[in-house]
Backbone as a ProteinNet text record, in pm:
[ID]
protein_1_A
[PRIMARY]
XXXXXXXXXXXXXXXXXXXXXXXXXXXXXXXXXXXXXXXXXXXXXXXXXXXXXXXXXXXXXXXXXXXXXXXXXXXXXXXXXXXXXXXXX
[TERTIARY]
-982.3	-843.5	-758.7	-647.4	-594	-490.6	-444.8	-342.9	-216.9	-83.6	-2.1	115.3	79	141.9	273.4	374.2	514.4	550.4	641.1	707	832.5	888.5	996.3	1128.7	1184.3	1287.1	1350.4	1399.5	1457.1	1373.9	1270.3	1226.5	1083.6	1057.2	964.3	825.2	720	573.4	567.7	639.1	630.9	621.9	516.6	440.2	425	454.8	444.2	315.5	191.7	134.5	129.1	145.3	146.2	20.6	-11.3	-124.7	-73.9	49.5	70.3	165.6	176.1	313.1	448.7	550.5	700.3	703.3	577.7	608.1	676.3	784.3	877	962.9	926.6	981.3	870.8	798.3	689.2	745	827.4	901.7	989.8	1007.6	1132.1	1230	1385.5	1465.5	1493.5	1527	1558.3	1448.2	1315.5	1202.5	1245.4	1290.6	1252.6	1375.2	1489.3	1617.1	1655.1	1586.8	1626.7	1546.9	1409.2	1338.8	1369.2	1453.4	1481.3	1557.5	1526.7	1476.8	1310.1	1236.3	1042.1	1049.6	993.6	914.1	748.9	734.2	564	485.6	385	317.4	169.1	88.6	-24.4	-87	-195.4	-285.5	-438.6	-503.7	-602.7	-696.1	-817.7	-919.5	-948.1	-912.6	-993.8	-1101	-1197.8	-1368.6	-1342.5	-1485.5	-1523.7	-1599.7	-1590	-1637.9	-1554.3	-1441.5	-1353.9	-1284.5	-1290.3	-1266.6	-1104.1	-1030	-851.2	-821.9	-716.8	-672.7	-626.1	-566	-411.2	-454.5	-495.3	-525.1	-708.8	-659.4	-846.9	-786	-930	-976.4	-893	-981.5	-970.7	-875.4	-789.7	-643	-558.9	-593.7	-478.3	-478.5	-652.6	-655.1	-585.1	-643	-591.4	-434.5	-403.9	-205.2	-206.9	-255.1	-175.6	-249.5	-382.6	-334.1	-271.6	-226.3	-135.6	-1.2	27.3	191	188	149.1	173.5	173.9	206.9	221.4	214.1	193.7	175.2	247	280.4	360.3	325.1	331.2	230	334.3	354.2	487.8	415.7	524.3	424	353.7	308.7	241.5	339.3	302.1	380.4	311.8	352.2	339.9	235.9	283.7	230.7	89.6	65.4	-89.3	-143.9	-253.5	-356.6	-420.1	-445.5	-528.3	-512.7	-357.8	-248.7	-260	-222.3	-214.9	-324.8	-411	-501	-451	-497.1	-448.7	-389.8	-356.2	-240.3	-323.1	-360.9	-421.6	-540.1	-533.4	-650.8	-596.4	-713.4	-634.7	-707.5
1118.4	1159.4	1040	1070.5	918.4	895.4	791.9	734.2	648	675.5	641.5	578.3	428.9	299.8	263.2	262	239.1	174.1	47.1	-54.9	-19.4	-27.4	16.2	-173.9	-144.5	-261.7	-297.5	-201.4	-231.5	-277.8	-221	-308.5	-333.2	-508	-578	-500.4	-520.4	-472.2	-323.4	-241.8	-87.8	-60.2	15.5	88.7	283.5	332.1	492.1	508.2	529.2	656.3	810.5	816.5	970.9	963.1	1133.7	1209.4	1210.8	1195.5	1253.2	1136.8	1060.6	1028.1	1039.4	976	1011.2	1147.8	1177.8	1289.4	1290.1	1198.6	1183.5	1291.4	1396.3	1557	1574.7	1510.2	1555	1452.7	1376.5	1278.5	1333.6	1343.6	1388	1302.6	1347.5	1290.1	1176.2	1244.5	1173.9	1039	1044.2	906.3	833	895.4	817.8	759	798.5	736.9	627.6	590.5	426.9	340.4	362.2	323.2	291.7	395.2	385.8	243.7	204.8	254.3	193.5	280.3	272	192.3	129.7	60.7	45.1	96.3	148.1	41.4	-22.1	-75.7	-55.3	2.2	69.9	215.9	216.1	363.8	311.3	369.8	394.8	478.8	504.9	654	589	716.5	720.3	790.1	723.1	759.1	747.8	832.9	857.6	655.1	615.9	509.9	409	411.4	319.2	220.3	85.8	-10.6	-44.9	-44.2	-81	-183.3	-247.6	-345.9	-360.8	-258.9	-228.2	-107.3	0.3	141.8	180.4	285.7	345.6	509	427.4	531.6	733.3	741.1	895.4	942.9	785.1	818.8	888.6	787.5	748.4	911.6	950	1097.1	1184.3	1211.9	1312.7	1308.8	1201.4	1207.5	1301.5	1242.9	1297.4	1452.3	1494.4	1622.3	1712.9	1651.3	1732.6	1732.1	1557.4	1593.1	1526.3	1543.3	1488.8	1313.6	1273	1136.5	1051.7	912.2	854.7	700.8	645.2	534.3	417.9	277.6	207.3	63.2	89.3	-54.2	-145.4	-248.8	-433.3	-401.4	-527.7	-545.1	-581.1	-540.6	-582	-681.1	-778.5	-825.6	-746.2	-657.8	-513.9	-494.7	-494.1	-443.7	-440.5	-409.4	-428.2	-544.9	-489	-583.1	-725.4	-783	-942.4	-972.5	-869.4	-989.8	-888.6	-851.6	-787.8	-687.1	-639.3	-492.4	-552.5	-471.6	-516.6	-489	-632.5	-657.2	-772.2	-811.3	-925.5	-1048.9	-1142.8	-1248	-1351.9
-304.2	-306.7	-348.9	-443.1	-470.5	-400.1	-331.7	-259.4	-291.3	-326.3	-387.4	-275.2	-280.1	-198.5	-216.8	-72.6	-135.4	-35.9	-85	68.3	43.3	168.7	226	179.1	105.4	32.8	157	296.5	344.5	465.2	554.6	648.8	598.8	612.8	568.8	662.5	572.7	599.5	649.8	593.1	622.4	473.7	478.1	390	385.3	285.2	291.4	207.6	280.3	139	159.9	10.8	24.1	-113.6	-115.3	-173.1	-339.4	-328.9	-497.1	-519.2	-680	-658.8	-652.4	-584.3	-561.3	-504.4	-371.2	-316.1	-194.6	-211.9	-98.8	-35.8	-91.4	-39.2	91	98.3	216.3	330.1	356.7	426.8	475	645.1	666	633.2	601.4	616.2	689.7	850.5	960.5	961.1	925.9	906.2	777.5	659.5	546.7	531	560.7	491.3	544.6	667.3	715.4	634	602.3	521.4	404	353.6	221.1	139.7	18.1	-135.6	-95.9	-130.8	-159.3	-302.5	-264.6	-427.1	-436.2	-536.2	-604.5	-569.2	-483.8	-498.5	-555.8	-489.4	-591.7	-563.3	-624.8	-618.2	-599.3	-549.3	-485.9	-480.8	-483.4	-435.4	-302	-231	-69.1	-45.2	-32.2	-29.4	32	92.6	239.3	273.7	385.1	419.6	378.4	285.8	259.1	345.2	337.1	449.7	386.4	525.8	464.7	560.6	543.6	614.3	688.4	736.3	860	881.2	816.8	896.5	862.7	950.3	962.7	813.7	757.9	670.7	698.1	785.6	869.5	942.8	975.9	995.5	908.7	829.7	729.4	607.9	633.5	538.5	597.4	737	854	844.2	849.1	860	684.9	577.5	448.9	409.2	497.1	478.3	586.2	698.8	773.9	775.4	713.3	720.8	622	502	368.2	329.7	431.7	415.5	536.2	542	645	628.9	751.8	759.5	809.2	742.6	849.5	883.5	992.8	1025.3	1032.2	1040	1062.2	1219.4	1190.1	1339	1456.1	1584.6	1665.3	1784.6	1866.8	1972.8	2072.8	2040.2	2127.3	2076.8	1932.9	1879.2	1949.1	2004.3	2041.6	1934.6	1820.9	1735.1	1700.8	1720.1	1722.7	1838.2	1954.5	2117.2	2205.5	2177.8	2308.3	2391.9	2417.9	2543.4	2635.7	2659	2844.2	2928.7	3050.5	3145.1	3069.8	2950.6	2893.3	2947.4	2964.3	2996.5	3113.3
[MASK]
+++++++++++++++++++++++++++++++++++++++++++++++++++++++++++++++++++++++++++++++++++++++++

């Protein structure tokens, strides 16, 4: 399936993909317009077993065929994956 990559101009390390390109009609409003202006970063095929950097494969399909598109913010303090679960230590 090909995957069509877009960062958000206005908050740094938020990323949209969606299934088709400039299918920003599959975005609600109320989510996308704080986001807004998207700029094109790239395209992609998502194979099955495909390794990504910030999201899981089966996430990232599952979100774009149920709600067309998916969103991936920076990291937070909070990650799990940057500072460990709550109670590590």
């Amino acid at each position: 399936m090909p995957v069509f990559v877009y960062k958000s101009l206005r908050k740094p390390d938020t990323y949209l993909y969606l299934p088709k390109a400039d299918a920003f009609a599959s975005l609600p409003e109320t989510v996308g317009a704080p986001l807004q202006p998207w700029q094109f970063v790239l395209e992609f095929e998502l194979t099955a077993g495909r390794r990504l950097a910030r999201v899981d494969a089966g996430v990232l399909q599952a979100n774009l065929h149920t709600h067309g598109f998916h969103l991936q913010f920076p990291p937070s303090v909070l990650d799990p994956l940057v500072a460990g679960g709550v109670g590590d230590g």
